[in-house]
N, C-alpha and C positions, 0 to 999 in steps of 0.2 A: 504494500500500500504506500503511494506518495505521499512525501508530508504535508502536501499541498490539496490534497483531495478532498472533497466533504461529501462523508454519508449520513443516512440517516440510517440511528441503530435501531429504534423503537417507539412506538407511539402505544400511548396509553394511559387510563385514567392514574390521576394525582391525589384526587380529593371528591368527597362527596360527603354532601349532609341533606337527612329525610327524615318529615314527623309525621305523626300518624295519629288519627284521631283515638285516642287507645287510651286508658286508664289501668294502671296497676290493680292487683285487689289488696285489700286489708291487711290480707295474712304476709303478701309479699313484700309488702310497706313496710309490714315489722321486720321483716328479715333485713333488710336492707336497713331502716334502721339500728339495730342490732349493728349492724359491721358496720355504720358511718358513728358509733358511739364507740366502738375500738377502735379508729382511724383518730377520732376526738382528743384520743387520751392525748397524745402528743410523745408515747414511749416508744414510738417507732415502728411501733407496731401495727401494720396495716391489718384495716379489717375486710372482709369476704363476705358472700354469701353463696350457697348453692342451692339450688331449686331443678330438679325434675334435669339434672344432666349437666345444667348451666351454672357454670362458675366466674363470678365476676368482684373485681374488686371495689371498695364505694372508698369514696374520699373524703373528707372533713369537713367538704361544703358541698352545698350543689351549684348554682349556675343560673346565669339570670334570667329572664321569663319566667321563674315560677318554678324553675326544675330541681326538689328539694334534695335528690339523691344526684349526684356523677359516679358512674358506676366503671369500668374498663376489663374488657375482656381480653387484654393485653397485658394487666400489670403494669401499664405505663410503659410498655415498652414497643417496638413499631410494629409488632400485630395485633390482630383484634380490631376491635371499634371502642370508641369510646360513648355508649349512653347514658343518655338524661332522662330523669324521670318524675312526673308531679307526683305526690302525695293525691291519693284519691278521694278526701274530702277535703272540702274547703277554698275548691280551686272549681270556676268557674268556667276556664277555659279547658275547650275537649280537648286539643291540640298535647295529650299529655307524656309523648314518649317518642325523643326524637336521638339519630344515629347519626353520630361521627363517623366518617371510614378513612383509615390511613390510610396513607402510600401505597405502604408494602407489601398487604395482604391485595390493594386495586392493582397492583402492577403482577403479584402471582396470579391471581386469580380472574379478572377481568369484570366486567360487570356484573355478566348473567349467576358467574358464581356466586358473588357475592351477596347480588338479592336473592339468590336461594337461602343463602347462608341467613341472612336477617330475617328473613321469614321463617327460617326455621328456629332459630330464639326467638322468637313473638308467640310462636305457639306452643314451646314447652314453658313459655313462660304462661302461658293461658287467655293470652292476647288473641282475642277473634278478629284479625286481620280480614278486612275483604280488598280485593286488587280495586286498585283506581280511586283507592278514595288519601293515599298519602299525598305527600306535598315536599316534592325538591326544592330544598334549599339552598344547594348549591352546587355547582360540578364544574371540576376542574379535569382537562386535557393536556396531555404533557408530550412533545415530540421531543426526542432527545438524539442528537447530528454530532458527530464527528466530525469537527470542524476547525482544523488546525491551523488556520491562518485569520481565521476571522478577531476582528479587534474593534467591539462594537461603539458606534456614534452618534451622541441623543440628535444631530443633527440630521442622521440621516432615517430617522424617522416621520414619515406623514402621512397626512389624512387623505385619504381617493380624493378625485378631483370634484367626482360627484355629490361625496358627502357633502352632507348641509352642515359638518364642521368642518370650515375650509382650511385651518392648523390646529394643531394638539396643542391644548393651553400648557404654558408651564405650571399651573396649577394642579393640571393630571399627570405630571410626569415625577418620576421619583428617578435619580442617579444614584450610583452608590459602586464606589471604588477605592481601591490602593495604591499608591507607589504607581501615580497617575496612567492605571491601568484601571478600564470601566469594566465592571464585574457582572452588575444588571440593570436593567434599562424597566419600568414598571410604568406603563400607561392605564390608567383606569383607576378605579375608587369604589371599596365594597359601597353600597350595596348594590352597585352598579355589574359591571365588567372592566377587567385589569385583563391588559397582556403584556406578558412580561418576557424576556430575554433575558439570561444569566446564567452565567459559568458555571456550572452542574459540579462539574470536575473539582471546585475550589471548593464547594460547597461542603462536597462530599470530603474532603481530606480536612474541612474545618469542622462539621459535625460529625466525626466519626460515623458516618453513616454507610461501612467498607458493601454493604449486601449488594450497592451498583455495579460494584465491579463485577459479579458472576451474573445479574440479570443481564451487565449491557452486553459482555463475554458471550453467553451462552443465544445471543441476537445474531450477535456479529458469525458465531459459527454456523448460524440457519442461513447466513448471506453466504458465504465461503469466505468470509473475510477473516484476517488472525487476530487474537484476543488484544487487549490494550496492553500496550506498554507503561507503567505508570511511573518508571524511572524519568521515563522524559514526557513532557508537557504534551510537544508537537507530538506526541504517538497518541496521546490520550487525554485530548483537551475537548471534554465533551460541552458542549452549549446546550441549553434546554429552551426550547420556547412550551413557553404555558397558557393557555387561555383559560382563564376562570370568569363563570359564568355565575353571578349571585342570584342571590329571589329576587330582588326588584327587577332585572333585568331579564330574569328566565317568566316570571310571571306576569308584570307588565306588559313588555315589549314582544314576546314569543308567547306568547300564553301558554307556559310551560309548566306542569303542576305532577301529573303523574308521572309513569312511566312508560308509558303508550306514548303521551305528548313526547317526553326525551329522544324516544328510540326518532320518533317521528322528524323531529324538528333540530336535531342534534347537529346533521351537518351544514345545513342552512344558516344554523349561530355559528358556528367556527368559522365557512365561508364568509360571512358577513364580517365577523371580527375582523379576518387575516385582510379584508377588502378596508375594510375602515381605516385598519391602521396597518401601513405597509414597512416593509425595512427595504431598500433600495438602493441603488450606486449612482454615484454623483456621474452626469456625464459630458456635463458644462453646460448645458442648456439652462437658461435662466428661469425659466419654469421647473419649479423642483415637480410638479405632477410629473412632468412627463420624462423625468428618471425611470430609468427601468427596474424593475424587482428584482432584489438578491438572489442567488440563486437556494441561499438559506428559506428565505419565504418561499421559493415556491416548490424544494423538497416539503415543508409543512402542509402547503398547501394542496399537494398530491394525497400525502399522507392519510389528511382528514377528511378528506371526499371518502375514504373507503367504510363502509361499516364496521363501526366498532365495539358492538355490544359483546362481541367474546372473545376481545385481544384480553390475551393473558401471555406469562410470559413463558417461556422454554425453559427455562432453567430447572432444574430437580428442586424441589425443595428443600431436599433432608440437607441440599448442599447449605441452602439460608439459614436453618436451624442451626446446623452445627459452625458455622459461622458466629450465630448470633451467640451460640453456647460459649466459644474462646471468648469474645471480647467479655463477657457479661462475667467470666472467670475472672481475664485478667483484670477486668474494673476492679472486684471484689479483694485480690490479690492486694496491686494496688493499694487499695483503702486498709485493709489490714498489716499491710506493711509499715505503711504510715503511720496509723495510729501506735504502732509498738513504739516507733520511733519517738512520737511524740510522748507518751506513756513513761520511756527510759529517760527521755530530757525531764520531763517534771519530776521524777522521783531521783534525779543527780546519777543515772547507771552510769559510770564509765565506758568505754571506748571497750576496756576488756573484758567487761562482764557481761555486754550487751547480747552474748549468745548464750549464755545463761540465763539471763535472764528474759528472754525469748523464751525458753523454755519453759521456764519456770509459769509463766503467765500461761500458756498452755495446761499444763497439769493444773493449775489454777481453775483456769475457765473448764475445765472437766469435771474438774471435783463440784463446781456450783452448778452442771448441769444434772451431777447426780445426786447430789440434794434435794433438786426438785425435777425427777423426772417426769411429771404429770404438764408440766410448763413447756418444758425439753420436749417432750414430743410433741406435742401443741404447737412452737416455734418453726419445729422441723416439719411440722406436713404443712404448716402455711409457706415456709420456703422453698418445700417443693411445688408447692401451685402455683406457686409465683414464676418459678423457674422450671419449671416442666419435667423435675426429677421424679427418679422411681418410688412409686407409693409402696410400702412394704403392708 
């Protein structure tokens, strides 16, 4: 591959959020209560609930609109969904039980998986869902290009000739860069529509977010193309264009509410977007309109014409798991290493007792978990739900 080439590796959803007119019941309220008064405590101890299969953890607040539980089927960590859920008296509005979806699980799995997958927590949770009556809240489309010469310009973004916004105000434009290197370019404003442009690549090596690398990998090998190089930039300098699509603008302007309307109306909002707002090459012509289109926008632009209700991605899963298993180790390591360290400075350890007394805090922390084995096991099967260890 030239250093000079640009592909695109994969296109696929980034975000999505859906509410439903749906009420918890009583007894599930309490549960959930219940583990958001362990979450309360503030000892670190996260609380849980499980109901009929479904295991989720709730957090020490809920969320605004009224949603008195945040629940996550992830552990806070990037699989799963994260729900909200109203308390079933006292609350007015039907609208009681609305889904977050990450990245991670939208980019393994693709849409159609995934609303199977929420529909099937709705109903072991005892949720009588009927189709067509939820409400998208939001959806994001993400195309991700291999684009190693590209060095983006707020300048050379603008509005169709035809649109009835004849320049992008500096007021919808957000920049945001280093070591005067532009990183992303964000046109739009929730509750509206944002599309945005930004270095994926940098993202991901600043949020430890390693899983891109075998998604975008395991793309590249369905092309015949070779895996990324991450030594060097030019081998592996992914760009992302994103289009996110909020409720004001999916339900106003598209009259977008179901799932029907999305599948329906889905390419026509991307088309529209990528029309609205262009990225282009300067060609000295004094009318910046009639600049021609990047060839970045209109790899995206092919991209999104195609149906995309059951892009998911190629890659093995067990590979994302066990991935996610090392970092979430070596986090763990990490912080426990640390805190020895700090542990040995406040209590004055020297230099040459510090492996001593290493140990020592070990055989420590043992003996207090066999004092109280009734806790100890309690601690450790919520550790495993959290972290997907073997239940004995």
């Amino acid at each position: 591959m030239k250093a000079s080439e640009m592909h695109l590796i994969r296109t696929g959803f980034d975000g999505l959020d859906i509410s439903y007119p749906l009420t918890i019941s009583e007894d599930l309220a309490a549960l959930m209560r219940e583990a958001r008064e362990t979450t309360e405590t503030g000892n670190g101890v996260v609380g849980y609930f499980m109901h009929n299969g479904i295991e989720m953890s709730v957090a020490a607040t809920g969320s605004r609109g009224g949603y008195a539980y945040r629940c996550d089927t992830g552990y806070s960590g990037p699989q799963g969904e994260i729900w909200f859920f109203k308390h079933p008296s006292g609350n007015s509005d039907e609208w009681g039980v609305r889904v977050s979806c990450r990245a991670l699980p939208l980019a393994l799995d693709g849409l159609t998986k995934t609303r199977a997958s929420i529909e099937d927590t709705l109903a072991k949770l005892g949720l009588a869902y009927v189709p067509g009556t939820e409400s998208i809240g939001r959806v994001d489309v993400a195309c991700d290009i291999l684009a190693p010469d590209l060095a983006p310009d707020r300048a050379h973004f603008i509005s169709h000739a035809r649109s009835t916004v004849k320049e992008i105000s500096d007021s919808l434009v957000q920049v945001v860069g280093r070591s005067g290197r532009v990183e992303s370019i964000t046109i739009g404003k929730n509750p509206n529509r944002q599309v945005v442009l930004y270095d994926k690549r940098a993202e991901v090596f600043a949020t430890g977010k390693g899983y891109w690398w075998p998604i975008w990998d395991a793309a590249l090998e369905a092309k015949g193309l070779p895996p990324l190089d991450l030594s060097l930039r030019t081998a592996s300098a992914v760009w992302r264009v994103e289009i996110r699509a909020f409720k004001r603008h999916l339900k106003d302007k598209w009259e977008v509410t179901t799932w029907a309307d999305l599948r329906k109306k889905l390419p026509q909002i991307l088309a529209e977007a990528l029309g609205t707002v262009r990225y282009v090459v300067p060609n000295g012509d004094s009318n910046r309109a009639r600049w021609p289109v990047h060839p970045l926008w209109s790899l995206v632009g092919h991209a999104v014409a195609e149906d995309m209700h059951d892009l998911a991605s190629m890659v093995d899963p067990a590979i994302i798991t066990k991935l996610l298993k090392e970092e979430r180790d070596e986090m763990l390591f990490k912080q426990i290493a640390g805190c020895m360290l700090s542990r040995a400075a406040l209590n004055d350890v020297p230099d040459s007792r510090l492996g001593a007394y290493v140990m020592g805090s070990a055989d420590q922390i043992v003996r207090d978990w066999q004092r109280k084995p009734e806790q100890t096991t309690a601690k450790l099967a919520q550790a495993r739900a959290k972290y997907g260890g073997v239940v004995e």
